[in-house]
N, C-alpha and C positions, 0 to 999 in steps of 0.2 A: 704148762697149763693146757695144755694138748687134750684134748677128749679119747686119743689113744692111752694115756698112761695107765698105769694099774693103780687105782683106787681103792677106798670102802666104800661096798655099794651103797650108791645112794637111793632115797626113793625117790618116790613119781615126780613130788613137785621139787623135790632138788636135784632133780634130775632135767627139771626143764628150764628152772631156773638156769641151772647150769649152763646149758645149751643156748638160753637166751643172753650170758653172761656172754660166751664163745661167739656169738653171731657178732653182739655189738664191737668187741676186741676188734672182730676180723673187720668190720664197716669203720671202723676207728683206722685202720692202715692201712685200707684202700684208698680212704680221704688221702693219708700220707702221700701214696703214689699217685694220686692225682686218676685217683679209678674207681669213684665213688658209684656206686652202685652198679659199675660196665659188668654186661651180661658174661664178659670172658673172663673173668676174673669171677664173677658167683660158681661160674661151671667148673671153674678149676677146683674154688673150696668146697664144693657140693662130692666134686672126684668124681670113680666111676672104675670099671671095672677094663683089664686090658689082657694082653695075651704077649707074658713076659718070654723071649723067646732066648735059647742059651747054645741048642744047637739043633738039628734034625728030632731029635725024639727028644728033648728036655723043655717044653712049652707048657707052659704053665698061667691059670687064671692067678692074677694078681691088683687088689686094690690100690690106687694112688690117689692122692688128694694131698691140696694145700692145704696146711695148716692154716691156723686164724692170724698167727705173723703175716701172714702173706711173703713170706722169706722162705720157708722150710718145708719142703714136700715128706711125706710119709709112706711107705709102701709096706706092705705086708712082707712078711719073710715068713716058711713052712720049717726052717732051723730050729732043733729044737732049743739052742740056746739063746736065738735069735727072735721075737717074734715080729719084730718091724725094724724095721729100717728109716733113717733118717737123711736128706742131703737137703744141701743149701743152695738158695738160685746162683749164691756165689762163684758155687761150685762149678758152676753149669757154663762150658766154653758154648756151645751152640745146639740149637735142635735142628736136626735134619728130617724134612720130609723123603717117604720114597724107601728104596733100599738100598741105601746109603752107605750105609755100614759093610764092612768085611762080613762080619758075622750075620745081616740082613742077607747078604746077598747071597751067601754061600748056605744056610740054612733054608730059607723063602723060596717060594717059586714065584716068577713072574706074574703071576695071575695076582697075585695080593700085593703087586708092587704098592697100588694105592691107597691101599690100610696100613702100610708100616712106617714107622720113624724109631727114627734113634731120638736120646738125649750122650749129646757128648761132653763129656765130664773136662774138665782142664787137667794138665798133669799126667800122671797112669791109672788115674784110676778107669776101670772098667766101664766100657758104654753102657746104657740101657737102652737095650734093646726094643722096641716092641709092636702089637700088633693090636688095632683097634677092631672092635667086631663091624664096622664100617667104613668107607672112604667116607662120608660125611665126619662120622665121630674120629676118625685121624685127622682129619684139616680141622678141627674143631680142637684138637689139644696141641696142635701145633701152633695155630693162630695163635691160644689164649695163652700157652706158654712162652711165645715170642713175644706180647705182649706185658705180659707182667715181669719178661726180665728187661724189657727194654724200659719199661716202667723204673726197676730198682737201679737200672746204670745210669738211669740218668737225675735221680738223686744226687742235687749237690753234696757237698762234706759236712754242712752243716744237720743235712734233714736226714741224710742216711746213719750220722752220729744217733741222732735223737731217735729214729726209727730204733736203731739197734739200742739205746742205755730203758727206753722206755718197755719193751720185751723182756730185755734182764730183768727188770725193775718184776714185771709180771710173772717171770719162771720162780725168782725169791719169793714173793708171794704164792705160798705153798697152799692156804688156803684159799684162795681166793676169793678172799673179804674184802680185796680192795685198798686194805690198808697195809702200814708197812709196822712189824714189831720191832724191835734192838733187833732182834735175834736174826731176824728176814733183811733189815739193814746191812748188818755184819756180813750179811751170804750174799745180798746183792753184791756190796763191797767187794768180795773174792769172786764175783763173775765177771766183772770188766778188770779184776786184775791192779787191786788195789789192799796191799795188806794195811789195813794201820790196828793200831794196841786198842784195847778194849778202851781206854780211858778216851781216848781220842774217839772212839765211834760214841761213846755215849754222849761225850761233848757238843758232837754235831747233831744228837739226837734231839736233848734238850732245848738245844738252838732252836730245832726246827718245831716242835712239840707245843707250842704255843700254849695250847688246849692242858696241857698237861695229863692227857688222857691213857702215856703209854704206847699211845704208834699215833703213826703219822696217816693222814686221810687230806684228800681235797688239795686245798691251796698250802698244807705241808709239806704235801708231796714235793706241790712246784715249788716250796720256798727251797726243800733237801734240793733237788734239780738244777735249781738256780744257782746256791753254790758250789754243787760239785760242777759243773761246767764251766766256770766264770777262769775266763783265762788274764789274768794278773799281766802277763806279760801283754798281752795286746790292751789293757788298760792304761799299760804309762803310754804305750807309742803315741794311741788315741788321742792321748789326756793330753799331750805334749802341742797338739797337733788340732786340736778342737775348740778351736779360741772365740765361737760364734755361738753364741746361746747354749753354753755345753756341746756343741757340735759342731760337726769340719761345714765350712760354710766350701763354695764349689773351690773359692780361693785358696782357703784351708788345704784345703785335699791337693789342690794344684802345688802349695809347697811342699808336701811332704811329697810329692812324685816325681818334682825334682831336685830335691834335697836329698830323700831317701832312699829314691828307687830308680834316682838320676836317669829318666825316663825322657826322652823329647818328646811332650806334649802340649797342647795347646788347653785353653778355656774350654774349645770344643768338644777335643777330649772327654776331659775331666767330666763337662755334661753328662755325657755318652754314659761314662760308668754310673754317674749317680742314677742315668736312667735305668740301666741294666741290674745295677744290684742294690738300690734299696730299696727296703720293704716297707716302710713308713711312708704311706701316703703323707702325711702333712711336710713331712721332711724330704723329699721327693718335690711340693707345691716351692718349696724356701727355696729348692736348688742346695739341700744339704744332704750330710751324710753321716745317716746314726751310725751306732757304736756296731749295731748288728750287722748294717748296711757295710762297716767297713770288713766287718770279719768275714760277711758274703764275699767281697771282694778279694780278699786275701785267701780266701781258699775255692777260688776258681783261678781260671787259664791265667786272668790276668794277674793273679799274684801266685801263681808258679813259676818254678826256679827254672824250668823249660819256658823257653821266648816263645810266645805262643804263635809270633810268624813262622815258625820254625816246625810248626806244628802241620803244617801244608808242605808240595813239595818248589823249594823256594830257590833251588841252583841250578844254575845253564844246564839244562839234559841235551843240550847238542854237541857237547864234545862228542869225539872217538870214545868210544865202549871202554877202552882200556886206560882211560883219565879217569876211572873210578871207580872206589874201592866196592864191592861186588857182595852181600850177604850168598854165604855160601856151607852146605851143610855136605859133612863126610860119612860115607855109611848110611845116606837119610833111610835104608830103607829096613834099618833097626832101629828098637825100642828100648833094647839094655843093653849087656855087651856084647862081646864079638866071636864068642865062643859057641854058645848053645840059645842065646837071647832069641826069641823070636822076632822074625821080619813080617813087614808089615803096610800097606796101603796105607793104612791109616796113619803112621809115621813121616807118608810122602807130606799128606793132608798137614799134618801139623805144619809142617815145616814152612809148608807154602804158604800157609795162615800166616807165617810168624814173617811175613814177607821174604823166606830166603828164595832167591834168586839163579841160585846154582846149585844142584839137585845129583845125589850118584847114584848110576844102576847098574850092578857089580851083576854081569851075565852070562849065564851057562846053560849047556844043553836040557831041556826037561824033557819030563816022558809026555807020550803022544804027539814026540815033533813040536813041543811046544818049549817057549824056552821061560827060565824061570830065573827069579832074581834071590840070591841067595851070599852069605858069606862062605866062599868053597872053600873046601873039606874043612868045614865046622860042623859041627848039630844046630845051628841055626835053621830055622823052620823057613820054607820056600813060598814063592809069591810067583803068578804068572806075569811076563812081563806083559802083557796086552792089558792086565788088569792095572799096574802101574801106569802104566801110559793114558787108559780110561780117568784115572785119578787124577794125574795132571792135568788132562784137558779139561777137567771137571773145575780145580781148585786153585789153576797158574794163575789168573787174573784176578782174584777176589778183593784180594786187598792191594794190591799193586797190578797197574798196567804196562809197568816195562819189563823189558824180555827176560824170559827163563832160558840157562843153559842145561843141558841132557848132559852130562859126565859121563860115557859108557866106556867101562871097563870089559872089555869084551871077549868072552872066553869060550863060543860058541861056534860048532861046526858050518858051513857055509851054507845049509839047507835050513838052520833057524838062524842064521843071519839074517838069509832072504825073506824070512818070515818078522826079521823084528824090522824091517823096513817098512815090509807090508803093511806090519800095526800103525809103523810112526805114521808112515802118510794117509793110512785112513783112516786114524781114530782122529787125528791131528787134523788135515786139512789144509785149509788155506793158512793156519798157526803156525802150519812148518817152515822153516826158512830152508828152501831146496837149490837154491841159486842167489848169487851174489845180487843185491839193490842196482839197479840201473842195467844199463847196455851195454857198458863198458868192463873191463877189468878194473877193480879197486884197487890202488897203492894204501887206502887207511881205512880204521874202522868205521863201519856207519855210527850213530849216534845212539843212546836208550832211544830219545825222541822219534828216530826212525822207524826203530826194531817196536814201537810199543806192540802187543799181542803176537810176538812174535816168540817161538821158539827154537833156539840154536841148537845144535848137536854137536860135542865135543868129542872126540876121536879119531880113530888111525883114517887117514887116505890113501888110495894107491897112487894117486899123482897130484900134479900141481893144479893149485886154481885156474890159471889161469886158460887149460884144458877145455873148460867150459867155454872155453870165447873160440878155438880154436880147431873145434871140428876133430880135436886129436884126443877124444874121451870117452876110446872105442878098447881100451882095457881090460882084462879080465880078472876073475880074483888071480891072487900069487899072495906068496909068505912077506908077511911085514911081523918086525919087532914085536910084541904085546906089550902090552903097557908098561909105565915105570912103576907103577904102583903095586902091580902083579907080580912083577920082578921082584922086589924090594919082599912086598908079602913070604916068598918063598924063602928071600933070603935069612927071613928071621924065624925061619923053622916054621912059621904059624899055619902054616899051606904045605902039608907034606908029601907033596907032590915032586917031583924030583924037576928040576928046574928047565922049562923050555920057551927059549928065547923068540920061538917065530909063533904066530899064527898065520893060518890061509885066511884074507879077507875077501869078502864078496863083495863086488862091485857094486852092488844096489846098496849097501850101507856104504861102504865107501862116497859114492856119490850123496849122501843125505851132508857129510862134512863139510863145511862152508868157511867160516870164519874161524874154527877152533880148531885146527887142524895139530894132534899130538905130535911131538916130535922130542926124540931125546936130548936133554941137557950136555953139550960139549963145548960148554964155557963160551964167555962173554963176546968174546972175540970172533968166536964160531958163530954164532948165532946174528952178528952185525953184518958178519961177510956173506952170510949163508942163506940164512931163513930169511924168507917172504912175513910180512906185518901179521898175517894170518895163522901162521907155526907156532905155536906154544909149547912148553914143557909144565910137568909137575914136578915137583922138588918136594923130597921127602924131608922133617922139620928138623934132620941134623944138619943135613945141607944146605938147607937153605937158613939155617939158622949161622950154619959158618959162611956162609956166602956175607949175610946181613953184617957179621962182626969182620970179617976181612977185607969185602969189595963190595962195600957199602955204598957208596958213588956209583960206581959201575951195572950195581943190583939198577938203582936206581933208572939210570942211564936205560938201559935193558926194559924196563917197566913203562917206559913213554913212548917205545912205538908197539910194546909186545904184549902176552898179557901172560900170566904166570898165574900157576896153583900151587898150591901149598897143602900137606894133607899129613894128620897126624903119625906117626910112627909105629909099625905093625905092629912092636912089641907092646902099643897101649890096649891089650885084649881088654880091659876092663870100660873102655871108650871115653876114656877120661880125656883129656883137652892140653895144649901147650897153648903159649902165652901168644895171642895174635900181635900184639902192641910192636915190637919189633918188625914184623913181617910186613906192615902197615907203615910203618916208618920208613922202610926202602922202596915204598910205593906199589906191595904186591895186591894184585887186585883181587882174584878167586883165595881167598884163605880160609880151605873149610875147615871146620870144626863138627864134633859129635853133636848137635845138635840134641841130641836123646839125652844128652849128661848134664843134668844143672851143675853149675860150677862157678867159679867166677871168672872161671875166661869165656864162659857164655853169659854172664853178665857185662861185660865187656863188649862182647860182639852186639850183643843188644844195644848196650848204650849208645855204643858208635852209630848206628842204622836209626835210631831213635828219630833225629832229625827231617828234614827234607824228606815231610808225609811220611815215613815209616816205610819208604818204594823200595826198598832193598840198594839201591845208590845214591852212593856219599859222593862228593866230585871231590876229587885229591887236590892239595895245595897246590897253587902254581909253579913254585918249587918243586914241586914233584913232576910237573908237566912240559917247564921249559929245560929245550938243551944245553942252554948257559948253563944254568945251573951247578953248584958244586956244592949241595947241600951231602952233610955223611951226617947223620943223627946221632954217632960215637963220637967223633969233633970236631963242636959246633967254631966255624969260622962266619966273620962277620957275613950278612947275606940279609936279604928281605924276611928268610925264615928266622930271625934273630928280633923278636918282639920283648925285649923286659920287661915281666910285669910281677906285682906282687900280688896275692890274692889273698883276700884278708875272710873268714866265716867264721861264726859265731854259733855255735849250736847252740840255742834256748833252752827248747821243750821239743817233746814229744807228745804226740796224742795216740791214744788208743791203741797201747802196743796188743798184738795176739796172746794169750796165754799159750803156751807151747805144750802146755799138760792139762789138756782139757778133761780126762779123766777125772787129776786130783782137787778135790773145791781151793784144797791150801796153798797150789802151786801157782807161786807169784813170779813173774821178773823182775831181775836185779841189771836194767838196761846200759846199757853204755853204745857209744858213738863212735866210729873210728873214719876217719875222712881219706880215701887215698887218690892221689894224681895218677893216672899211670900216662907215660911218653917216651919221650929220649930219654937215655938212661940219667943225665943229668936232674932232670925233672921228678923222676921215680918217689915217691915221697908218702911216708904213713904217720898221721898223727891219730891219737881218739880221747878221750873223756873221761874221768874217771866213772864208776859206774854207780847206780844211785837203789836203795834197796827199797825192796818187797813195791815198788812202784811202774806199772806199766800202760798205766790210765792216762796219767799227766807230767812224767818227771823236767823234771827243769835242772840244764846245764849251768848255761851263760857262760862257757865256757870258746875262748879264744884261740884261730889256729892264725898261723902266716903261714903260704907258700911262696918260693921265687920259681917263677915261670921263664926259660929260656926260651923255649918255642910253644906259643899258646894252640896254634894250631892243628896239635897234634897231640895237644893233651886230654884227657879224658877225666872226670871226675866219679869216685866210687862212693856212696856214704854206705855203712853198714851197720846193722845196730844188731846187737848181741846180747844173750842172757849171760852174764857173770857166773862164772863157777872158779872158785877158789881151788878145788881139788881135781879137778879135770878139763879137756876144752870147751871153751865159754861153746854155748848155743845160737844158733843162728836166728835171728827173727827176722828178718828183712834187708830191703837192700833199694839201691837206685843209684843208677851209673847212667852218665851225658856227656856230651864233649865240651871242653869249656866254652867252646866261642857261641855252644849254646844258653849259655846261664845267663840268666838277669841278675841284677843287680838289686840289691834293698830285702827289707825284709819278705820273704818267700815261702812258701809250705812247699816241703818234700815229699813227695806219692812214696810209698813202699810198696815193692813188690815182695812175692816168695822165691823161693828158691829158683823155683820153676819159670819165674818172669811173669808171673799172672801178678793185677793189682790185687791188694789188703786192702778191703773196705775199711773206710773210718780213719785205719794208719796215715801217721804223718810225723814229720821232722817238721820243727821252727825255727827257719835261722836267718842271720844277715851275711849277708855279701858283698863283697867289694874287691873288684878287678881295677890294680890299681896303673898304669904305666909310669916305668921306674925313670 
């Protein structure tokens, strides 16, 4: 219903019509976002003209404006096949003021810092760039854009559902009469993702048709509305449960939260919620709770399948750094593979967004004396390392305040060594950690809680810590080892450089090493007699994967005074991911991962980090912490880590699955569920659902699993919902992965994400749960 589309022209007064048609829509879902008449939001749908920028000579005037959804921005395109462009706020990870961007900064000159911003898209898709003809009119579409998506995130499930079925409801209505025909019925129907047979759409037709007029208008609309949304399944819970004047009186509601959702709550409680989520003043005055009020409730924090304490950061951050497991990315400073993918700033940025915590910057000599971050002898595109280092200090705290680790793989002659010191201490600052916490020598790690805004730096030393207390740290560069990681690289041919085992290090980076000091792997034994708490190794994932299945106790043993990396295998040029679950089981803390490759062992790594705020530290099991210990996760002997439990989920429904083929109007999904554990191999476990056809709107299971839980501790829960295909591999539509001893209990809604780990608006799973001890 756009006033872009290509129409028959109309005339003058259906033309204004029109527009007056357009205005009310768009004043209709501003109400929605609660932005009813705000001047930032007129100026966005009003739009305005900008200076889309691509590179030094490709700058181009380009029109933007929000559509009348108040969802969907529009931009012109000069393509001849193209003539606009379309994105969704959905789409939209953040906007940035300033020159922000890779591509801001290296195209712009300083002088217009104050007229540009990006929009940064989630995912790969490509920034948008651009440049307002003023610093007024830049902070003027950063405001109103920051604005209206903060406005749509914070759309419950319910109002963002209705946002999004009532806009469908308006693109089907092709004329825009207002009213709805069979024909505009059946098209709505296949845009939320709903096939059903003609006999059945005209059934519902009739139904609703009162008038007998042929289309639906008014209060038809809302009758069609009312039963396509009306969830069956939350009617029996209610119904069962609603024993006070047709509704949950506060008592009502109090049994069913400890009956169903075996919740310890009080009377008080229970208040609390009726105050927070019902919408019925008069049932709100009784102390009850309508039907709406409870489905409010049931699809916020409080009836999510995440503990919503859990949602804050809620575990001791004073242990030692090395009592927990560590969000950690490999290669962060690629976007695709590892061959010719370009590198990338803006890959640091993500990463950091995504709270990981240990960060790599794979460095070599560049021209002009400056040194450059790159995958060497690749075609992979280069990055200055000063400009990385500008990006961390810009994006290491945003979302988490505990420490970030520097991984430097270091392959640079000693005159930009001396220069990548220079960067770190002065772009850094007081950020950098340049000497050990206190006055004394440390025997163990300081704590996150200690290190918060602090940043570590992981790499070669020329001598001992404890050098620093000793007045004996008067050194100069000499040949140390180069990395294991660099080593290993060679040896899989993928670096065809003929293999050399030393580098010359320079004292001024040498001295930035502190706590993470590299040191090569020469087994368990070596490393107890040998290494200082502060010496680490990485372990490449064959090794350390036979280490996990051979000297599994010992790994462990090794991991509670040490701290270990883990990093995938050179020959994955394509930056594909090994299975963290293991390496996490022996207690390894730094276990990165491509971070740039959605997968499901980056589902995994997400779901683990999910908890305790999202800071990038998880605190590992006490069994993983104390010396007694004789926990081996291959086998399991009686110990504390030994919790029996069964875990009982019911997959219901589904809401609002994605159509995968937004192209085709007829492309419907045929959804299914498949639930997986992942942990000690014991535990390892895949069930899923049969799958249900041409249904992606509202399909319904009621479908039963059981799992036996050996060690709950360590277990993780995956749900994944799939398009069916009989003839080739099923399709992906979503996902969501947590650790069990995050999950509540009772009936729950499931968030989905994509691929990428960004939420699906609207999307959700309905199911029950129960964590049972055996």
């Amino acid at each position: 219903m756009s006033c872009f589309h290509h129409r028959p022209k109309r005339t003058q007064s259906e033309e204004l019509a029109f527009q007056e048609q357009v205005k009310k829509v768009a004043q209709e879902n501003g109400r929605r976002l609660g932005l009813e008449g705000d001047a930032d939001l007129q100026f966005l749908l009003i739009g305005g003209e900008l200076i889309k920028i691509r590179s030094r000579s490709w700058k181009k005037n380009r029109l933007l404006k929000l559509q009348e959804d108040c969802k969907t921005f529009w931009h012109e395109s000069h393509r001849i096949f193209k003539k606009s462009h379309t994105f969704s706020i959905d789409d939209i990870d953040s906007v940035r003021m300033g020159r922000q961007s890779e591509g801001l900064n290296k195209h712009t000159d300083p002088s217009v810092e104050d007229q540009c911003f990006s929009i940064i898209f989630k995912g790969s898709k490509r920034n948008l760039d651009l440049m307002a003809h003023t610093r007024e009119d830049a902070k003027q579409w950063v405001k109103s854009l920051n604005k209206v998506i903060s406005s749509m995130r914070n759309l419950n499930c319910q109002q963002k559902s209705e946002h999004w079925i009532i806009n469908c409801m308006r693109k089907a209505d092709k004329n825009d009469d207002k009213k709805m025909t069979l024909k505009e019925l059946k098209r709505f129907l296949r845009q939320i993702n709903v096939e059903v047979d003609d006999t059945y759409a005209e059934e519902i037709f009739k139904t609703c048709d009162k008038s007998n007029s042929g289309s639906l208008e008014g209060s038809e609309i809302k009758h069609f509305y009312g039963l396509l949304t009306q969830r069956e399944e939350i009617d029996v819970i209610y119904g069962k449960y609603a024993q006070t004047e047709g509704q949950m009186s506060a008592k009502d509601l109090l049994d069913f939260l400890l009956k169903e959702q075996r919740e310890q709550v009080s009377m008080g409680d229970v208040l609390k919620l009726i105050e927070k989520y019902e919408i019925d003043e008069t049932a709100k005055q009784k102390k009850h709770m309508s039907k709406d009020g409870f489905l409010m409730y049931l699809q916020h924090e409080d009836g999510s399948i995440l503990n919503p304490a859990h949602k804050r950061v809620y575990q001791d951050m004073s242990q030692p750094l090395n009592h927990y497991y560590i969000s950690s990315s490999h290669n962060t400073y690629l976007k695709e593979d590892q061959l010719k993918g370009p590198s990338s700033t803006e890959a640091y940025i993500k990463a950091l967004m995504k709270s990981c915590r240990c960060v790599e910057l794979d460095c070599w000599d560049g021209a002009n004396g400056e040194p450059v971050i790159y995958h060497g002898y690749t075609l992979t595109s280069k990055i200055l390392f000063r400009d990385v280092i500008k990006a961390i200090k810009e994006y290491a705290f945003k979302t988490s305040d505990y420490p970030v680790i520097l991984s430097l793989e270091n392959h640079c002659t000693v005159d930009q060594q001396r220069l990548m010191a220079h960067h770190l201490i002065s772009i850094l600052g007081d950020a950098l950690v340049v000497k050990p916490l206190g006055n004394t020598m440390p025997t163990n790690f300081p704590s996150p809680e200690e290190l918060k805004g602090k940043i570590l730096i992981k790499g070669k030393r020329l001598n001992k810590l404890d050098a620093v207390f000793t007045n004996n740290n008067t050194i100069e560069e000499e040949m140390v080892s180069e990395e294991d990681e660099a080593a290993d690289c060679k040896e899989n041919g993928q670096k065809a450089k003929p293999k050399k085992s030393k580098i010359k290090l320079a004292k001024e980076l040498s001295d930035l090493v502190i706590y993470c000091k590299s040191v090569h792997y020469s087994g368990f034994e070596h490393a107890k007699d040998n290494q200082a708490f502060y010496e680490m190794s990485s372990f490449k994932e064959s090794k350390a994967f036979n280490l996990a299945e051979t000297l599994a106790t010992a790994y462990i043993h090794h991991n509670m005074d040490k701290l270990s990396r883990i990093y995938p295998a050179g020959s994955r040029t394509d930056s594909s991911n090994y299975n963290p679950m293991p390496m996490w089981n022996v207690g390894c803390q730094i276990v990165a991962l491509n971070f740039q490759t959605p997968s499901k062992e980056m589902h995994i790594n997400q779901g683990r980090f999910l908890p305790n705020g999202f800071c990038g530290y998880i605190l590992k099991p006490e069994f993983q912490r104390s010396f007694s210990s004789t926990f081996n996760p291959n086998k399991l002997t009686d110990g504390p880590w030994l919790q029996r439990k069964v875990f009982h989920i019911m997959i219901i429904s589904a809401q609002q699955l994605p159509k995968l083929n937004k192209d085709k109007a007829k492309s419907i999904v045929d959804p299914l569920v498949r639930v997986e554990i992942h942990g000690v191999p014991t535990d390892n476990a895949s069930k899923e659902t049969h799958y249900i056809e041409n249904n992606g709107f509202n399909p319904m299971w009621n479908e039963r699993f059981q799992f036996n839980i050996q060690v709950p501790e360590l277990a993780m829960v995956r749900f994944v919902v799939e398009d069916y295909d009989s003839a080739s591999q099923n399709d992906f539509i979503g996902q969501y992965c947590l650790p069990l001893t995050s999950v509540q209990n009772g009936y729950r809604h499931v968030p989905l994400l994509t691929k990428r780990g960004d939420a699906i608006s609207s999307a959700g799973l309905f199911v029950h749960l129960m964590l049972i001890d055996v």
